[in-house]
Backbone bond lengths (Angstrom), bond angles and torsions (degrees), N, CA, C in turn:
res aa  C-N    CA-C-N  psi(-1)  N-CA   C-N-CA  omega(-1)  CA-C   N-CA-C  phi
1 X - - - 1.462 - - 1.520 108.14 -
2 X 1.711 114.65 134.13 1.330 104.08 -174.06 1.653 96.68 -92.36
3 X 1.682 87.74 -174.43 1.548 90.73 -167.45 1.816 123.14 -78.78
4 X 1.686 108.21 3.40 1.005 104.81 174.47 1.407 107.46 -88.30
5 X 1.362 111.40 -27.77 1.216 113.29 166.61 1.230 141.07 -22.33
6 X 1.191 86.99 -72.58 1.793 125.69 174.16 1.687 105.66 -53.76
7 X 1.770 117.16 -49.35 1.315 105.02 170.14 1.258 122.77 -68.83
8 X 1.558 126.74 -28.98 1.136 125.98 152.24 1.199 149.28 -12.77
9 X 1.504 100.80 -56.66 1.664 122.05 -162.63 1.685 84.86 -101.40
10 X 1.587 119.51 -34.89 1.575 107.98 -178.63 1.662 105.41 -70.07
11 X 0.937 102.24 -54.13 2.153 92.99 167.62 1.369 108.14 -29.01
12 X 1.072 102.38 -74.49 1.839 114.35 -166.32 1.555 104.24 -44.00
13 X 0.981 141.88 -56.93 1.392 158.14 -158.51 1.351 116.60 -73.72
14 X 1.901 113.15 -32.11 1.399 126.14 178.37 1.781 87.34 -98.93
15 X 0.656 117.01 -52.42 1.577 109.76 -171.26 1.904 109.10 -61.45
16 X 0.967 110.77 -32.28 1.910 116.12 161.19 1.303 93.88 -76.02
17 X 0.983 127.35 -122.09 1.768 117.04 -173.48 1.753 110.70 35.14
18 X 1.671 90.28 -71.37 1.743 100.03 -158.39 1.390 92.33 -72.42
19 X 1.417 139.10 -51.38 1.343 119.44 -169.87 1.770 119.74 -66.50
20 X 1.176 96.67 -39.73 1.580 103.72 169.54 1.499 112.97 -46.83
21 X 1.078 123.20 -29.76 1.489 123.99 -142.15 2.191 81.65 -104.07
22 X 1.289 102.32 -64.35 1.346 118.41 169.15 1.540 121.85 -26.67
23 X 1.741 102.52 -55.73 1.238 102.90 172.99 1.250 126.72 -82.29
24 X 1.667 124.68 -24.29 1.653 115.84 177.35 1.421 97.19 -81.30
25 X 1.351 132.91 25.72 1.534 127.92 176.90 1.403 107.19 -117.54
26 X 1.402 120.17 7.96 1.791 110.38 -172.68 1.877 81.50 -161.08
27 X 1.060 103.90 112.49 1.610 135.26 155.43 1.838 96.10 -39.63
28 X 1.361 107.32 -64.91 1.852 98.46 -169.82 1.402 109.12 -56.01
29 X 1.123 121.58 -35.90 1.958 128.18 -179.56 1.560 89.27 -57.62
30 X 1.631 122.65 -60.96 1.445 117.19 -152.39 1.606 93.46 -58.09
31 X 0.830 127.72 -46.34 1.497 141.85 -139.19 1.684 100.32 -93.37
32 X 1.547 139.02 -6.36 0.793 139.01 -135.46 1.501 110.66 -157.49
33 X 1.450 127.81 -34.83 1.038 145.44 -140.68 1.636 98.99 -148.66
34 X 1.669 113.21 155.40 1.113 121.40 -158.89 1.548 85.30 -134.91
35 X 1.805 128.18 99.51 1.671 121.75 178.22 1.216 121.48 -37.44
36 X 1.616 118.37 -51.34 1.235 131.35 177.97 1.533 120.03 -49.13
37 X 1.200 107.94 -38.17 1.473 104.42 -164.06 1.770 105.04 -100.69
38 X 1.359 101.06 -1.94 1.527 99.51 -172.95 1.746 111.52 -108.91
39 X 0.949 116.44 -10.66 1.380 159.48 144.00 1.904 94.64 -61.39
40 X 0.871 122.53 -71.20 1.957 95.48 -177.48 0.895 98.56 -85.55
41 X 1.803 149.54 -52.40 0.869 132.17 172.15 1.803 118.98 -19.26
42 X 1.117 121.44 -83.07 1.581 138.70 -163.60 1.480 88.26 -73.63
43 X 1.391 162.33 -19.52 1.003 152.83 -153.46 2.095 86.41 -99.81
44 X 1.425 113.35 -50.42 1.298 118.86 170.76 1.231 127.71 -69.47
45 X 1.748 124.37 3.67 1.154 130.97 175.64 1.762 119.90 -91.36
46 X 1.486 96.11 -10.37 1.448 104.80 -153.62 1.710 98.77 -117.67
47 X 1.180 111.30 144.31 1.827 114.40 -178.02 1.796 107.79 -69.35
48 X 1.252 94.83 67.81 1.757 106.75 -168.90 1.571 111.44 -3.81
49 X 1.742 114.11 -77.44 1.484 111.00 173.34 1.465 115.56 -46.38
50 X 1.299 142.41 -6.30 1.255 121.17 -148.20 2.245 85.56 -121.67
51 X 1.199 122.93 0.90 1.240 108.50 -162.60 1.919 87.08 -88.33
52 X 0.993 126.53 -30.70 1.575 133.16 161.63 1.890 97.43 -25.96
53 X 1.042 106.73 -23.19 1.751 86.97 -167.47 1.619 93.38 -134.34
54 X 1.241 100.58 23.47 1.701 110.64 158.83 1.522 115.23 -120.78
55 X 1.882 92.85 116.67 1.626 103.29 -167.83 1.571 121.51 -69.76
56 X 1.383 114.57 147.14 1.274 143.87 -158.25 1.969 96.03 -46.40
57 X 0.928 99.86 -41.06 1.660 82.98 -174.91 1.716 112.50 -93.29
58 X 1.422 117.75 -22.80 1.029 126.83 -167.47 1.480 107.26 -75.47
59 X 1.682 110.44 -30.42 1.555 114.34 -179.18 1.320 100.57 -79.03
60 X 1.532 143.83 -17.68 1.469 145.52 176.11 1.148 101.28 -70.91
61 X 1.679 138.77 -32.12 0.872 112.56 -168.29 1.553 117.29 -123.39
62 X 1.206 103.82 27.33 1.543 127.52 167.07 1.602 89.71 -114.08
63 X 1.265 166.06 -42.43 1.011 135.14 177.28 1.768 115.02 -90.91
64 X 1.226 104.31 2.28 1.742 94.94 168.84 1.399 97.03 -112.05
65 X 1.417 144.75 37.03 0.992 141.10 116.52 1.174 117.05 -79.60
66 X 1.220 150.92 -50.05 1.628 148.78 138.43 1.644 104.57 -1.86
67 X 1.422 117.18 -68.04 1.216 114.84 -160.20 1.634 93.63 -78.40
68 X 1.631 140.57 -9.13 1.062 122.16 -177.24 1.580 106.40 -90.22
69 X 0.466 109.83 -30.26 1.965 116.41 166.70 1.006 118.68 -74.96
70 X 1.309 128.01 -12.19 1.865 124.23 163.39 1.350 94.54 -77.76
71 X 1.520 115.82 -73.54 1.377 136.53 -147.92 2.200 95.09 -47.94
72 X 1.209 109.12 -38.95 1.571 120.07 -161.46 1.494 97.21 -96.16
73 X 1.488 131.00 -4.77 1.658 138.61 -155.58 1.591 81.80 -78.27
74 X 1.148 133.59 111.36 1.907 128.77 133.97 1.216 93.57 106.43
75 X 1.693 141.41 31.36 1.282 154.78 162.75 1.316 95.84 -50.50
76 X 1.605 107.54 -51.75 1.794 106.26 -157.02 1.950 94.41 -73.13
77 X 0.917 114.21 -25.57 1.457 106.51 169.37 1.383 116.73 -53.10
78 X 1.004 136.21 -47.69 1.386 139.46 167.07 1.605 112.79 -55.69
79 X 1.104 128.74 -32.28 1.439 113.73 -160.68 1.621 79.02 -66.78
80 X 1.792 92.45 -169.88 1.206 129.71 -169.23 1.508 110.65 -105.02
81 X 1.085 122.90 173.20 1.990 109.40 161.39 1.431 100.68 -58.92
82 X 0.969 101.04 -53.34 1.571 94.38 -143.72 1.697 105.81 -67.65
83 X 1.640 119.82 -15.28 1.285 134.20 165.59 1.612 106.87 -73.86
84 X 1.096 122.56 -44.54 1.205 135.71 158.30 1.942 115.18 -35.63
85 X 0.464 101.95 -59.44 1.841 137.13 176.63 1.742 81.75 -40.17
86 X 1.397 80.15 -91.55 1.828 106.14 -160.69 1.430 90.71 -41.72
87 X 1.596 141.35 -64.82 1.041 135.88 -160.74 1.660 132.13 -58.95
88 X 1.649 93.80 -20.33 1.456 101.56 177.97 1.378 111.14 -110.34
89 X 1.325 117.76 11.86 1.318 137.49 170.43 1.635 98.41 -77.64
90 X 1.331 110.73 -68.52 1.263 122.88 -166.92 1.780 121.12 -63.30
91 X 1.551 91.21 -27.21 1.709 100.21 171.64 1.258 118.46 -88.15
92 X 1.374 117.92 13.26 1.358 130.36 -168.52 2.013 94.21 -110.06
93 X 1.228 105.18 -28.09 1.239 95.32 -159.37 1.657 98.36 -105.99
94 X 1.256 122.37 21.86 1.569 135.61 179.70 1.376 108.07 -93.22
């Protein structure tokens, strides 16, 4: 295995870790989110060799912002009118 390799598969492995860990810790991720796909997704967002020199807490919280914008992506699709209503009522008055 060459050595990009090797950083490769070590990206992949720290970057699963953190989402795994992320998602059995918040009910809305479980409920919301698909591990597998958010996990390649975010694993393909990031300059694979280069997350090695992105620190341990700082990459948690660049990828659980990732997972907070999926998990919350098309919420307002779900409401109702009348949730609808209330919601643009309330963003009106911000």
């Amino acid at each position: 295995m060459n050595n990009t390799s090797l950083k490769e598969e070590t990206a992949f492995k720290r970057i699963s870790a953190i989402i795994e860990n992320l998602i059995a810790n918040n009910s809305l991720y479980q409920e919301r989110l698909d591990k597998e796909k958010m996990i390649n997704y975010i694993y393909d967002l990031f300059n694979k060799p280069n997350v090695e020199i992105i620190e341990q807490e700082e990459l948690i919280k660049r990828i659980n912002g990732i997972l907070v914008l999926h998990s919350v992506a098309g919420t307002l699709n779900d409401f109702t009118p009348e949730e609808m209503t209330i919601f643009d009522e309330a963003v009106k008055r911000k």
